[in-house]
N, C-alpha and C positions, 0 to 999 in steps of 0.2 A: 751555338756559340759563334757561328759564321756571321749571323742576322747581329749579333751583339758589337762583334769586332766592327761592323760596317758602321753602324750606326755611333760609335763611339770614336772612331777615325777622324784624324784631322780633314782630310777629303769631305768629309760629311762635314764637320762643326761649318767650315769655309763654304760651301753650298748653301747649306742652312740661313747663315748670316748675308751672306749675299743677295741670295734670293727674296728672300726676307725685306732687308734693306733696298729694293727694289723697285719691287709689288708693292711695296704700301703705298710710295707718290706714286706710283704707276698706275694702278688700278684704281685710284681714286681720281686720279687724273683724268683716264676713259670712262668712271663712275658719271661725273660732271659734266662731259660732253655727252653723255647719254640723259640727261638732265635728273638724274639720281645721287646726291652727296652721297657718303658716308654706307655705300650700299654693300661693296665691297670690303673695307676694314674691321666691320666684328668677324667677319668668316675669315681674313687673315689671321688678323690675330689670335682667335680661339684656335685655329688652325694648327700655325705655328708655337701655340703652347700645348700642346696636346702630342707634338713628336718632340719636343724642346723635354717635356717631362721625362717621356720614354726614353730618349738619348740619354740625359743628364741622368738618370734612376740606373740605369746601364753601365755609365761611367763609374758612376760611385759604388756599385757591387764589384766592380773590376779592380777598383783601387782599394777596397775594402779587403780583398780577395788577397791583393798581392801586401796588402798589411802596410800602405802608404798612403795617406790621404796629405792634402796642401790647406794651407790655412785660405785660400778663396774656397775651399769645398767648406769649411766652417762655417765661414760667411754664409754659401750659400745657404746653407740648413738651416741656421741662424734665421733670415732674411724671412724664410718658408712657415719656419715655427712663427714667429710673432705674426705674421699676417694669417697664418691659422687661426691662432688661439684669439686674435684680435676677430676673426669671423667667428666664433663660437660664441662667445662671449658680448659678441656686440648688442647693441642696445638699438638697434634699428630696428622696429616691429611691421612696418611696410614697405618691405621692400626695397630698391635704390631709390634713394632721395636726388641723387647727382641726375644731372641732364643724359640725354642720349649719347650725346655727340662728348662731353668732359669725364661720363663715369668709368670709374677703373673697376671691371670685374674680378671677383678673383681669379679667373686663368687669363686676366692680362697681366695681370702683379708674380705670374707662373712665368709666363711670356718673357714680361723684366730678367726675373730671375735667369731663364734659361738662355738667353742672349748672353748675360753677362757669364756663366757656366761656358759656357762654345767659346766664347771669345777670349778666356781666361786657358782653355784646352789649347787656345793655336797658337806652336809654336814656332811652324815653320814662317820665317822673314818676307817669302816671298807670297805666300797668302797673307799673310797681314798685310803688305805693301800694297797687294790688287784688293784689297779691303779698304783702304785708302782710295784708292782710284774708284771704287763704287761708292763711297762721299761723295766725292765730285761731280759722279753722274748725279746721284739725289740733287747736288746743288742745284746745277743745270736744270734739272727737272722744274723743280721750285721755284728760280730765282725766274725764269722764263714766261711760267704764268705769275707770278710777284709784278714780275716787271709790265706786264702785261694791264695788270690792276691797279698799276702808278696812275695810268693813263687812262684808269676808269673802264679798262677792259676785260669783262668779267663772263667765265665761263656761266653757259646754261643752268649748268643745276647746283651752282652754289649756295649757299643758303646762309651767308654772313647779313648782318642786315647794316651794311654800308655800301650796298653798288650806287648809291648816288656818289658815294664818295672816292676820292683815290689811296685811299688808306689800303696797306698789302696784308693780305693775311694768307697768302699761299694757299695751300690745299688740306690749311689747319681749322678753318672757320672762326678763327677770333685775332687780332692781331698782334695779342698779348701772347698766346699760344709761337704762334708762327715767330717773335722778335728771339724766345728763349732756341727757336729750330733755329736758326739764322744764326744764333752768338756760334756754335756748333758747328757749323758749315760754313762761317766767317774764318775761323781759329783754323780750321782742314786747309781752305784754300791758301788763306797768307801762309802758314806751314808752308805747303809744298812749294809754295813762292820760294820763300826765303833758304829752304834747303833744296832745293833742285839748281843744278849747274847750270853756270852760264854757257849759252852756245846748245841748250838741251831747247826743241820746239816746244816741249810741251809748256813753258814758262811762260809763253803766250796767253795760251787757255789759261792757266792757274793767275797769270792777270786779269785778264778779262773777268774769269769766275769770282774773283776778291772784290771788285771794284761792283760787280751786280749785287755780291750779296751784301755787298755793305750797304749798296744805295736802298736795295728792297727791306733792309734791315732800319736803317732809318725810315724809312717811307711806311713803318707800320704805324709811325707816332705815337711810338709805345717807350718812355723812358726807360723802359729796362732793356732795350736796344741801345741807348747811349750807359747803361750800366756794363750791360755785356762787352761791348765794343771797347769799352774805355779799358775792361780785366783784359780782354784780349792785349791790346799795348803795355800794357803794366807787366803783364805774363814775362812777357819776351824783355822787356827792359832790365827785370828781376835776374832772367833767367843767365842772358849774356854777362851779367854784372857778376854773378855767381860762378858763370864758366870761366870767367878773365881771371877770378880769385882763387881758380883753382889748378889753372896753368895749363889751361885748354889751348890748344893748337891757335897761336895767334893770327898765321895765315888763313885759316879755315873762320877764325870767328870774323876776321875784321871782315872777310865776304858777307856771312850771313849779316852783319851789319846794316854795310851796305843792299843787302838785300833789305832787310826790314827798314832801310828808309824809304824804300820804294814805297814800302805798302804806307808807310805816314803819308808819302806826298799822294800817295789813293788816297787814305780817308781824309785828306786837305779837300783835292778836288770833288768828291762828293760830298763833303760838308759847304763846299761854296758851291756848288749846283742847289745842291736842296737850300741854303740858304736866300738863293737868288730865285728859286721859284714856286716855293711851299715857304709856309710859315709854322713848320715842323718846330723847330727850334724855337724861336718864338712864345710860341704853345708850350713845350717841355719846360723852360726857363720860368714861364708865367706860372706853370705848377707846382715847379720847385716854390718860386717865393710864396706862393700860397700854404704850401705843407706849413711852413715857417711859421706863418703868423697865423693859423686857425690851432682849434684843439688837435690833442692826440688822434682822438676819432675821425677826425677828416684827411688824416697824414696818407698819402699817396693812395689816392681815390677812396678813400674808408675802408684802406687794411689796416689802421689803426682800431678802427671800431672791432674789424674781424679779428686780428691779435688782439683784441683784448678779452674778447669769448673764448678764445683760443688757447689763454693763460689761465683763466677764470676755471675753464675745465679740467687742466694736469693733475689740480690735488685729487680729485673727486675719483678720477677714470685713469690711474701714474700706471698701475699692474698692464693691463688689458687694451687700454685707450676704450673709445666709442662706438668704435668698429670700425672694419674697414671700409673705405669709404663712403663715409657716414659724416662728415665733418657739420653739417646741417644739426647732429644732434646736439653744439656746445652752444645753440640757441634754444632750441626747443628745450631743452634738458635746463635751463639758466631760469632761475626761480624770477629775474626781474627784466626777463621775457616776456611780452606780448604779441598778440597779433595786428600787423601794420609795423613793428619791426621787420628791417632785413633782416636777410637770411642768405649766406653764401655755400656753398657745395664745396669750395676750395678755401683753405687759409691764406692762401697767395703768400706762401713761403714752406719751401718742401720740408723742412728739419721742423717746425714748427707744427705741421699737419702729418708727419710722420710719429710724432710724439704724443700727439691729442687722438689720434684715433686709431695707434698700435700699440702707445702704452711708452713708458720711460725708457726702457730695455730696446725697446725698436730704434727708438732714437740714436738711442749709444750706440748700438751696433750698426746704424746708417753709418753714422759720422765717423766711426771708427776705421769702416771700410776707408770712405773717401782719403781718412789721413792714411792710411795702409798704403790706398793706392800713392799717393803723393808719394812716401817715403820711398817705396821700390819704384818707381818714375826718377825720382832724383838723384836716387842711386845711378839704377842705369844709365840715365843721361851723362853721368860725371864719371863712372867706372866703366863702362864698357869702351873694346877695343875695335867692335865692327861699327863702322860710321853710320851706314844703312841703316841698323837697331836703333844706333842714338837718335837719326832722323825722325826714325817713326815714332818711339819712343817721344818726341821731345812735342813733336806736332800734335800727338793722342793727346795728351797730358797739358797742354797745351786749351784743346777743346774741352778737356774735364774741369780745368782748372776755371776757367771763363765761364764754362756753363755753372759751376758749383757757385758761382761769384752772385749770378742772376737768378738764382734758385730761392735767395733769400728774399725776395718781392714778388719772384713769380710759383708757378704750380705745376704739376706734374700730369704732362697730358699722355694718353696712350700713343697719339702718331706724333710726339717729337721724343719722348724721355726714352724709348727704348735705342736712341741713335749714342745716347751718353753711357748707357748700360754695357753696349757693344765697346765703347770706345774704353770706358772702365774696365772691364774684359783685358782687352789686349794690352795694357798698361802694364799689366801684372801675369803673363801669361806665366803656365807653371816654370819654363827654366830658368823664370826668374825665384822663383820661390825655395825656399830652404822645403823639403820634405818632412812630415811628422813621421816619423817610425808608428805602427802601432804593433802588442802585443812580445816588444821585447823583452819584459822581463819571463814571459815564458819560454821566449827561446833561451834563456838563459838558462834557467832550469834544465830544460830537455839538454843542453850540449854537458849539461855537469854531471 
C-alpha cells in the first residue's frame, strides 16, 4: 500500500509530467547533436506509458476502493476502451502502415491517456503553476533551435528534408507538426504575458518567449500557424468580452487588456519583419486563393482528396473504425482505389481521423471530453475567487482552446499532442469536478 500511495500522490503525478515534458525536447535535442533524430522518443514515450499505466491502474482501485470516481476517470476508461476495441478489430494485416517518425503506437495513445489522468489528479495551484513555467522551458528549448533553422541553421542529425531551406520545424521533423506545437506554446507565453504583474522581471522573458515563438511559428510556412495564431487572438478577445459581461473586476481586466495589446503590437512586429524578408505570407495568401478556385480534392494541399476517403469510410467501419492507426486503410480499403493513388497515414484533421479509425463512439466521446473541458474552464475562469486559479485556468484553456481550433486541418503527432493532453488534464483537475458517489443504494440498505 506504501508503493500505491506513492505512486498515486500529487508529488508523483507533478514529477511524472514535468519530467516528461522535459525529456522529450531535451533528449531529442542531444539525440540531433549526436547526429541521431528520433533516437531517444520511442524509449521515452514507451517509457513513460508504462509507469503512466501503473500510476493511473493504482489511482483508480483507490477511488474504486473508497466508492468515488470523477467523470475525467470516465473519460479516461472510455478513451482506453475505443482505442482497444479499435486495435482488436482493426483491419490492418501488416503491420503499421504510418512512418517511423508520425506513427501512434498503442502505448503512445496509453501515454496520451495517462498525461491527461496525472494532470486531471493535480490539484495543488502551486504545482500546476511550475507546470506552466516547464512550458516555457519547452518553449525556450524549441523556439532557440526554430530560430536557429529561420536562418538555415540546422542541427546534425536532423532529418526533415528542407535544410536547404529556412522553414522551422523545431525538433518535430515536419513543419506542419511543429506549427500545431508552437499554437500551444504561443497561447502559454502570451498568457503569462498578459496575467503576470507589471513591475514582475519575469515579463521580460514571457516577452521575449511570445515574440520567438510567434516568429518561429510563422516561419514554419505552415497556414495552420496563422490558423492557430489567429484562435489565439480571438480566444482572449471572446474571453475579456465575456468577463466584462459578467462583472469581473474592471481594474484587473482593463490591465490584462492592456496587457493583451502588448502581445498584438508582437504579432504586428513579427508580422512586418516576416513580411519584409520572407515571402511567408505571400505564399499562404497565394494558397488560400487557390483552395478557392481548384476542386474540393485540391483544397488545402489535398486534405480534401484525404477528407474525402475519410467520409467514404464512416458508414462501412462507424462501430470499430479501421484501426488504430491505420488511417492508410480508407484507401486501400475504397473499391475505386488504385495503385499510383495517394495514400496518406494522417487525415490532417484530429476529430475526423479519430472517427474513421476508432469508430463513431470515439468520436463523440473525444469531442465530448474537449466540450467538458471547455465548460468547467469557463466556469472556473468566471466563478472562482482565487485569482492565481483563474490565471492558470484561463491561460491552460486558453492553449486548448487554439490548439482544438488548428486540430481541424492538422494531425495528432506523438512529440507535440501529448503537450494539449497535459494541459486538458489540469483544466479540469478533480476539485473542480462534482464526484460520482458509487454503490449508494447499498449503503442504504445496510444503514436500514
Amino acid at each position: 500500500m506504501d508503493l500505491i500511495k506513492k505512486v498515486t500522490s500529487e508529488k508523483f503525478y507533478f514529477g511524472y509530467i514535468v519530467s516528461f515534458m522535459i525529456l522529450m525536447p531535451l533528449c531529442e535535442l542531444i539525440s540531433q547533436l549526436l547526429g541521431a533524430a528520433y533516437l531517444t522518443l520511442p524509449f521515452i514515450l514507451n517509457s513513460y506509458s508504462f509507469f503512466g499505466i501503473i500510476s493511473c491502474a493504482s489511482m483508480l482501485y483507490l477511488r474504486l476502493k473508497s466508492k468515488e470516481i470523477y467523470p475525467s476517470d470516465i473519460f479516461f476508461l472510455l478513451l482506453i476502451f475505443f482505442a482497444l476495441i479499435s486495435l482488436i478489430f482493426t483491419k490492418q494485416d501488416q503491420g503499421y502502415t504510418t512512418s517511423y517518425f508520425s506513427g501512434e503506437r498503442p502505448l503512445y495513445f496509453m501515454l496520451y491517456f495517462s498525461v491527461f489522468f496525472a494532470a486531471a489528479s493535480l490539484n495543488d495551484i502551486s504545482m500546476r503553476k511550475k507546470i506552466l513555467y516547464t512550458f516555457i522551458i519547452v518553449s525556450a528549448i524549441n523556439g532557440i533551435v526554430a530560430l536557429l533553422q529561420s536562418f538555415g541553421i540546422h542541427l546534425p542529425g536532423s532529418i526533415t528534408g528542407m535544410h536547404i531551406q529556412t522553414f522551422c520545424y523545431g525538433l518535430t521533423f515536419n513543419f506542419n507538426w511543429f506549427a500545431g506545437l508552437t499554437i500551444i506554446l504561443a497561447a502559454v507565453c502570451a498568457g503569462m504575458l498578459i496575467f503576470t504583474e507589471k513591475g514582475n522581471k519575469l515579463r521580460l522573458l514571457y516577452l521575449v518567449l511570445t515574440i520567438l515563438i510567434m516568429y518561429v511559428s510563422f516561419c514554419t510556412e505552415a497556414r495552420i500557424s496563422l490558423l492557430g495564431n489567429i484562435a489565439i487572438v480571438c480566444f482572449y478577445i471572446v474571453s475579456f468580452i465575456v468577463m466584462n459581461s459578467k462583472g469581473y473586476d474592471k481594474k484587473k481586466l482593463h490591465s490584462h487588456i492592456m496587457s493583451f495589446l502588448a502581445v498584438i503590437v508582437c504579432y504586428a512586429a513579427v508580422v512586418a519583419v516576416i513580411a519584409m524578408t520572407r515571402d511567408t505570407f505571400k505564399q499562404m495568401f497565394g494558397e488560400f486563393y487557390n483552395d478557392m478556385t481548384r476542386d474540393f480534392d485540391s483544397f488545402g494541399s489535398r486534405r480534401g482528396y484525404i477528407w474525402r476517403f475519410g467520409v467514404e469510410a464512416i458508414p462501412h467501419n462507424w462501430l470499430t473504425g479501421v484501426g488504430l492507426d491505420n488511417f492508410a486503410e480508407v484507401f486501400t480499403g475504397n473499391p475505386r482505389w488504385h495503385e499510383g493513388m495517394e495514400i496518406s497515414n494522417k487525415a490532417h484533421n484530429e476529430y475526423l481521423h479519430t472517427i474513421v479509425t476508432e469508430g463513431i463512439f470515439a468520436g463523440i466521446n473525444y469531442i465530448a471530453l474537449i466540450v467538458y473541458v471547455s465548460v468547467i474552464s469557463v466556469k472556473n475562469i468566471i466563478n472562482t475567487n482565487d485569482e492565481q486559479e483563474r490565471y492558470i485556468s484561463w491561460i491552460l484553456f486558453g492553449a486548448v482552446a487554439s490548439y482544438a481550433a488548428q486540430a481541424f486541418v492538422n494531425s495528432s503527432l506523438p512529440n507535440v499532442v501529448p503537450y494539449f493532453w497535459i494541459a486538458m488534464g489540469m483544466c479540469i483537475h478533480t476539485s473542480l469536478q462534482t464526484p460520482i458517489k458509487l454503490g449508494r443504494k447499498n449503503d442504504l440498505r445496510e444503514s436500514a
